[in-house]
C-alpha positions as CSV (number, residue, x, y, z in Angstrom):
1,X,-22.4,-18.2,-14.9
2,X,-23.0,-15.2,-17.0
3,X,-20.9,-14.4,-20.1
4,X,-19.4,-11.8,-21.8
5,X,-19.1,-11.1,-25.3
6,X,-18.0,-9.2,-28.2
7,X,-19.9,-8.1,-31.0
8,X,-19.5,-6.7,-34.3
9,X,-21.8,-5.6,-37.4
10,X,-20.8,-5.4,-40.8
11,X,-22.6,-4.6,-44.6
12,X,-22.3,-8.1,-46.2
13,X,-24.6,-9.7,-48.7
14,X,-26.9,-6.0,-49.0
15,X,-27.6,-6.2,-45.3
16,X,-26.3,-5.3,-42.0
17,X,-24.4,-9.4,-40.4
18,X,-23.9,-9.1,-36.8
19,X,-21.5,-11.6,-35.1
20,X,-21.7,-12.2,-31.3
21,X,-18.7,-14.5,-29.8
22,X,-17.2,-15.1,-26.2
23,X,-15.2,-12.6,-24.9
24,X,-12.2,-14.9,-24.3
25,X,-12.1,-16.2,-27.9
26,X,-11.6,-12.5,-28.8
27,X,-8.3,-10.7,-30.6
28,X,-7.8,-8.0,-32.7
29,X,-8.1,-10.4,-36.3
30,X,-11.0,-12.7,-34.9
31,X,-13.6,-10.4,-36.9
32,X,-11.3,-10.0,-40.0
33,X,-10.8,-13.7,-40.3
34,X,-14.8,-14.4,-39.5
35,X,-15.7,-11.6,-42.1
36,X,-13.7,-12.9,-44.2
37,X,-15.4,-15.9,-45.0
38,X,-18.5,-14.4,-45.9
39,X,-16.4,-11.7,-48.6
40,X,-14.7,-14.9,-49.7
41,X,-18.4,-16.6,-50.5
42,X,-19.9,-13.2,-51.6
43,X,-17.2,-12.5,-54.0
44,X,-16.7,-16.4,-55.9
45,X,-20.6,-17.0,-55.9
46,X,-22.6,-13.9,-55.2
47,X,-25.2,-13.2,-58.8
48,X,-24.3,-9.7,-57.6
49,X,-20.8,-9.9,-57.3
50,X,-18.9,-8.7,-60.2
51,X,-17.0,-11.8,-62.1
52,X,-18.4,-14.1,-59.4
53,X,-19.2,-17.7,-60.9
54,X,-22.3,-17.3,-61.2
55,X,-22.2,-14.1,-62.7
56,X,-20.4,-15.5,-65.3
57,X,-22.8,-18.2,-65.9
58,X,-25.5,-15.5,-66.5
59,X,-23.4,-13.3,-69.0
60,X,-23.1,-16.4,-70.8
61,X,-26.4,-18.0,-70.9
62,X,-26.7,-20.6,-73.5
63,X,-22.7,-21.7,-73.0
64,X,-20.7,-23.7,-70.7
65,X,-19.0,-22.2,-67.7
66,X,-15.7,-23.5,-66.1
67,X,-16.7,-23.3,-62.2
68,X,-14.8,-25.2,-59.2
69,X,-15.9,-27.9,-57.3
70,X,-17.9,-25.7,-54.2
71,X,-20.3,-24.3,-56.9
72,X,-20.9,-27.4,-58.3
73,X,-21.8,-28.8,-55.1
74,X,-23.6,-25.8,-54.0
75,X,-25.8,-25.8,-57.2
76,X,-26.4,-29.4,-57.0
77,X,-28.0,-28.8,-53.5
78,X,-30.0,-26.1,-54.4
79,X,-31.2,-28.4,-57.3
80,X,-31.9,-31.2,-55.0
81,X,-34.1,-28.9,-52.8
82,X,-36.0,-28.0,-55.7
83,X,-36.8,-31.2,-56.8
84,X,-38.0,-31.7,-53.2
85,X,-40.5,-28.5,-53.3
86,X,-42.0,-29.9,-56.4
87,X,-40.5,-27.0,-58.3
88,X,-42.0,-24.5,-56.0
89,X,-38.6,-23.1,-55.3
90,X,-36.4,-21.8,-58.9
91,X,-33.2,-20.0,-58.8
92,X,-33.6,-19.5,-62.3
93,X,-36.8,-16.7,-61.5
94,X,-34.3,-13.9,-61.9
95,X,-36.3,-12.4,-65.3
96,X,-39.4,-12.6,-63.5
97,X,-38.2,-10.7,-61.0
98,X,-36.8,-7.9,-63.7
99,X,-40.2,-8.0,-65.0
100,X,-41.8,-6.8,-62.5
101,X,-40.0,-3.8,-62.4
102,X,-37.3,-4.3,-59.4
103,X,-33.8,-2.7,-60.1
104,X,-36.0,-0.4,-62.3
105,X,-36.4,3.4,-61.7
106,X,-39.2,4.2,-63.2
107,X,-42.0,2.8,-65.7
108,X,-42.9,0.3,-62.9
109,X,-45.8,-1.4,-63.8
110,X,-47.9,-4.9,-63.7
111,X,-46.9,-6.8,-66.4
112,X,-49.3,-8.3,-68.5
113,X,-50.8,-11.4,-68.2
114,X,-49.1,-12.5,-71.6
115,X,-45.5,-11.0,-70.6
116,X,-45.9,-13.4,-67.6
117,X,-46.6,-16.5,-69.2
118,X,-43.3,-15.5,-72.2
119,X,-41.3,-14.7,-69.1
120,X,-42.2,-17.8,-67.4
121,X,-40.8,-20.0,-69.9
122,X,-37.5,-18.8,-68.6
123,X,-37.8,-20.2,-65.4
124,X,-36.9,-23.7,-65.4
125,X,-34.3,-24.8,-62.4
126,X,-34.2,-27.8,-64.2
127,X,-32.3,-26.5,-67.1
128,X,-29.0,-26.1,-65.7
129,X,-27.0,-27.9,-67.0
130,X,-24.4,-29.0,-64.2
131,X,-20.7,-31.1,-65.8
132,X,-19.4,-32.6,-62.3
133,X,-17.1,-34.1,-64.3
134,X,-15.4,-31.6,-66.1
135,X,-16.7,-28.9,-63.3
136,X,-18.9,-26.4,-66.0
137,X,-22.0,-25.1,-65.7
138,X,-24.6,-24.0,-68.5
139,X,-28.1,-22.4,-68.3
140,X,-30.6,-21.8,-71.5
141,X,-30.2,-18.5,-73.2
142,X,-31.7,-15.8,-71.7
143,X,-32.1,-17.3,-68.2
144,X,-30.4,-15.9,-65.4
145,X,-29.9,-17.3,-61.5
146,X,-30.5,-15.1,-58.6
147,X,-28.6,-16.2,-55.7
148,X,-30.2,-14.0,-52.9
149,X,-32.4,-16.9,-51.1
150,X,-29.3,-19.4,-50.3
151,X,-26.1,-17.6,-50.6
152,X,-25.9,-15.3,-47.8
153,X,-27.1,-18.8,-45.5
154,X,-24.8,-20.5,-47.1
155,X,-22.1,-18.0,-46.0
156,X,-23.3,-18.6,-42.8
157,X,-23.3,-21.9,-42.8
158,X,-19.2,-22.1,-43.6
159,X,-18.6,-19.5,-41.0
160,X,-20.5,-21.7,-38.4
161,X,-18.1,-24.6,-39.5
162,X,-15.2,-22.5,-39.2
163,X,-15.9,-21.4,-35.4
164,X,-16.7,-24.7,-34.4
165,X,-13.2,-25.7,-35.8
166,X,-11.8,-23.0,-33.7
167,X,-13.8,-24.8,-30.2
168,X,-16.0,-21.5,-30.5
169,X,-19.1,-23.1,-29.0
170,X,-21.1,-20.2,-28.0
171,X,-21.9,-17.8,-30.6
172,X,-25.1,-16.0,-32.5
173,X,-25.0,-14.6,-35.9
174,X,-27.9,-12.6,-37.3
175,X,-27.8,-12.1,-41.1
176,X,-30.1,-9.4,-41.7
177,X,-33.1,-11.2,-39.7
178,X,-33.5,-13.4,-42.3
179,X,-31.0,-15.8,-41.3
180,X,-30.5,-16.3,-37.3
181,X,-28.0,-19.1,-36.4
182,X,-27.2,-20.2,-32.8
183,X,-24.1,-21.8,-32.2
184,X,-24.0,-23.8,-28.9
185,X,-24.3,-27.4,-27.9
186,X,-26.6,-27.4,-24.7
187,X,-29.9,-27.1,-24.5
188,X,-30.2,-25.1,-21.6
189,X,-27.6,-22.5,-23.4
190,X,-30.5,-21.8,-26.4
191,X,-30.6,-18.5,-27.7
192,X,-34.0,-16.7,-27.2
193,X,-34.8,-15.3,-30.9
194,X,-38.0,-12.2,-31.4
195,X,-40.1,-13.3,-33.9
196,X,-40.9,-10.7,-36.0
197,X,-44.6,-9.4,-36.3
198,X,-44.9,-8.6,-40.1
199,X,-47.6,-6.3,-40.1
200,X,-45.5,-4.2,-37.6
201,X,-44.7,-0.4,-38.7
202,X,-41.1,-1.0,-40.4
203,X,-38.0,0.4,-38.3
204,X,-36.3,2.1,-40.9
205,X,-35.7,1.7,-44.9
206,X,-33.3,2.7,-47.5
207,X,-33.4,1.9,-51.4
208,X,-30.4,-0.1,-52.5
209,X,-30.7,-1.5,-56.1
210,X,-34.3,-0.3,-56.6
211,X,-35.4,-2.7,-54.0
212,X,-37.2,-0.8,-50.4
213,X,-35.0,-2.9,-47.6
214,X,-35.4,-2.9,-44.1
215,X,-32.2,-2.7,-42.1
216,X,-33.6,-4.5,-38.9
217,X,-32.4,-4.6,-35.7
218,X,-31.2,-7.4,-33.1
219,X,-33.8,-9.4,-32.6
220,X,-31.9,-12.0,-30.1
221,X,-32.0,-11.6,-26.2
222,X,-34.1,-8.5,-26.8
223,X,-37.8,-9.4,-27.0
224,X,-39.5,-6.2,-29.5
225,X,-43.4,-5.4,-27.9
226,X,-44.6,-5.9,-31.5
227,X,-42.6,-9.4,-32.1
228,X,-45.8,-12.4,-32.3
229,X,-43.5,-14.7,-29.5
230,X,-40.4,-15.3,-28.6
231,X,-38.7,-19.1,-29.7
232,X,-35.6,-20.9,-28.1
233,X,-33.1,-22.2,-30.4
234,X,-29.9,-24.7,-29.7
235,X,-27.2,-25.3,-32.1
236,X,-29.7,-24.7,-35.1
237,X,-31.0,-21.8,-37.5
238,X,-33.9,-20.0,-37.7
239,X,-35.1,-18.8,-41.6
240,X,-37.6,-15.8,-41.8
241,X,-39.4,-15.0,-45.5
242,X,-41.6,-12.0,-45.4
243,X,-42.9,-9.4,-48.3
244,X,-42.3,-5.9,-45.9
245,X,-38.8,-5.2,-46.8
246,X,-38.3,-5.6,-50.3
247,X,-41.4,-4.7,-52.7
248,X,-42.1,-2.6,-55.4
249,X,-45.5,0.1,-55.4
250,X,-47.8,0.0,-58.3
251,X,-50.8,2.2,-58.2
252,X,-50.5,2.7,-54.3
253,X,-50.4,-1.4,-54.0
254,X,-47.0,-3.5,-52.4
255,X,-46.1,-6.2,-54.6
256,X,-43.6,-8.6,-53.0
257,X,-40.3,-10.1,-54.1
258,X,-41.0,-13.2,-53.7
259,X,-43.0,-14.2,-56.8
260,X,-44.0,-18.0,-57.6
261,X,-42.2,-19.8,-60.2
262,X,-45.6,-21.6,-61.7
263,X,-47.8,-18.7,-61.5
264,X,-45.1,-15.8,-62.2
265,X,-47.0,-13.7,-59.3
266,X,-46.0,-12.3,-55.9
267,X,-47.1,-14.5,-52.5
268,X,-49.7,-13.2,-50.4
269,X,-49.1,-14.9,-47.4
270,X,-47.5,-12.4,-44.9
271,X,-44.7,-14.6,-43.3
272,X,-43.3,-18.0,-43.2
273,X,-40.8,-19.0,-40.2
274,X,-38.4,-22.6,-40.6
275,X,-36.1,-23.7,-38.0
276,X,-33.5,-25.9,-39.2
277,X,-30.1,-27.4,-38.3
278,X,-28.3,-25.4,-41.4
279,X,-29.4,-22.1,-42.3
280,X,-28.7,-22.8,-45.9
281,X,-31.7,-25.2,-46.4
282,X,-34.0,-23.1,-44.0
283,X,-33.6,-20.0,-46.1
284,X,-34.4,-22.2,-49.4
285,X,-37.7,-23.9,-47.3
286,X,-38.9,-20.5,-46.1
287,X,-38.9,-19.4,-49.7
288,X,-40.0,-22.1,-51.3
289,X,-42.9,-22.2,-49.2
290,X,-44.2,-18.8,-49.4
291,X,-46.5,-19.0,-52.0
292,X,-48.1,-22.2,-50.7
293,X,-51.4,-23.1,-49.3
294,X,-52.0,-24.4,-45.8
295,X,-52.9,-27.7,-46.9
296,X,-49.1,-27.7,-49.5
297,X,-47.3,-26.0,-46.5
298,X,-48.0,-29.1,-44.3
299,X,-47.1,-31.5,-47.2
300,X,-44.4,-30.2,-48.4
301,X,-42.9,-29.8,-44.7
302,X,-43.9,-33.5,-44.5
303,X,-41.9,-34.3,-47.3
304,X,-38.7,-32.5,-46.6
305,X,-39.1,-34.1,-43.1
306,X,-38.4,-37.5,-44.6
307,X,-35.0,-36.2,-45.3
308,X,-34.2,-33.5,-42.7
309,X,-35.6,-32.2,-39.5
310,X,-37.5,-29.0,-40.3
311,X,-40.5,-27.6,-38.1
312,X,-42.2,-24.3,-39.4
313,X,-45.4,-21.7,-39.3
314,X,-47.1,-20.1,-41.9
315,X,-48.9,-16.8,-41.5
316,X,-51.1,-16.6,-44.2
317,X,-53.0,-13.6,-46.1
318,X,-55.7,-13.0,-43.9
319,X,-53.1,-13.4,-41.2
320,X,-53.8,-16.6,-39.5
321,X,-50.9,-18.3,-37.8
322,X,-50.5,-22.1,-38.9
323,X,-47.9,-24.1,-37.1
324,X,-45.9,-27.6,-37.8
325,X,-46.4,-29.5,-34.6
326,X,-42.9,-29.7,-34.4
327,X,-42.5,-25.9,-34.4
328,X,-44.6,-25.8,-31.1
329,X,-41.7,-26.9,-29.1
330,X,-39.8,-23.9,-29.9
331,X,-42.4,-21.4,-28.4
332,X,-41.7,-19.8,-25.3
333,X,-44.5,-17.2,-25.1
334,X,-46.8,-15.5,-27.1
């Protein structure tokens, strides 16, 4: 039996969060209470909120923080995924990001080999400092977190809790393309989810912060010509990491956002794709992963599998497509 629905779309997190739920679970304060949880998440532990936790803990590198008890457990997730990428994934790569000249307006250039490797001493995950116990939180002078590859997801994540809660059970929540969740216990109910070509010509851009960011459209239940295949997803998230939207231009030459904590450079691979149960750790995988080889894609996917189900692909930068076996499943057409 077909469904109806309702659907909204709101700024959240520096992108465009649209919400699709059942028409009967509609009222006029559904979307104000759904949105609502995402402000609540974006304003305590957003690095770009203003007096958010961590943006506390980053005016006051090299001291203690008082914090509650979600940011400690947050942190001390994002910590354990770290330790699980071998360090391939670091919060702390915020002044490596600077350094390279996003949020800048001008004087963008590529830093010197030497200003890397100073810079790079900054970027340690494993140097904050987090007090369960008397709930505070301290990183090393001069570092700073960036919470852009988990907290949006992490949002998410809550939301999906929340309309569960409510016996919601139908539902599809697409955060900026990045993040794609579908809510619905049946497999025959799976959402069918575009997945995005990167080398496609970009739909539309707009600077916000000194960063060039794509403002996509849907990708669910509408298949694009130029999307690689179309996947089917039940009750799970799918994680995108690409270098398109968000890059700076040096010398007529894109260099991504996502940069690699050991070598303080941008990824060349093109695209990596994770499907997950929680959007939260497929958001964290697909950037952790980006800046590894075929052969460290497959082992660290390996590894993480030990602990949770993850299936993935890799596009890599001469644009080959390398898939988990796993991920294969997911595939509808290509």
């Amino acid at each position: 039996m077909s469904r109806n629905y309702k659907v909204q779309t709101r700024f959240l997190f520096h992108t465009n969060i649209k919400i699709k739920i059942p028409e009967e679970y509609y009222s006029e304060t559904v979307f104000d209470e759904l949105y609502g949880i995402l402000e609540d998440v974006n304003e305590k532990y957003n690095s770009y909120s203003e007096n958010s936790f961590i943006d506390r803990i980053n005016k006051n590198s090299g001291n203690f923080v008082e914090v509650n008890e979600e940011m400690i457990e947050i942190l001390e997730r994002v910590v354990h995924f770290s330790d699980m990428m071998n360090g391939e994934y670091d919060i702390t790569i915020m002044p490596l990001i600077k350094l390279w000249g996003f949020y800048k307006k001008s004087d963008i250039r590529i830093p010197e080999k030497k200003e890397i490797e100073e810079t790079g001493k900054l970027i340690d995950y494993k140097k904050i400092v987090i007090d369960s116990e008397r709930k505070r939180v301290k990183i090393d002078a001069g570092q700073e977190i960036i919470t852009g590859s988990f907290i949006k997801s992490y949002a998410v994540d809550k939301l999906v809790k929340e309309m569960k809660r409510r016996g919601i059970d139908d539902v599809i929540i697409n955060a900026g393309g990045s993040s794609i969740v579908a809510v619905n216990e049946l497999e025959d109910d799976a959402w069918i989810v575009g997945v995005e070509n990167p080398e496609k010509e970009k739909i539309s851009e707009k600077s916000i912060e000194g960063y060039v960011t794509q403002i996509l459209l849907d990708s669910y239940k509408e298949k694009n010509d130029e999307d690689l295949f179309d996947i089917k997803i039940s009750d799970e998230s799918y994680s995108t990491s690409n270098q398109g939207n968000t890059f700076v231009e040096i010398d007529n030459q894109k260099y991504g956002h996502i940069l690699s904590p050991k070598t303080g450079y941008p990824g060349k691979n093109k695209q990596i794709g994770i499907v997950t149960k929680e959007a939260f750790t497929g958001d964290i995988i697909s950037t952790g992963l980006y800046n590894q080889t075929p052969e460290k894609f497959f082992e660290i996917l390996a590894k993480l599998n030990r602990e949770i189900k993850v299936e993935g692909y890799m596009i890599d930068e001469n644009g080959k497509i390398h898939y988990s076996e796993g991920f294969l499943k997911y595939v509808i057409n290509e």
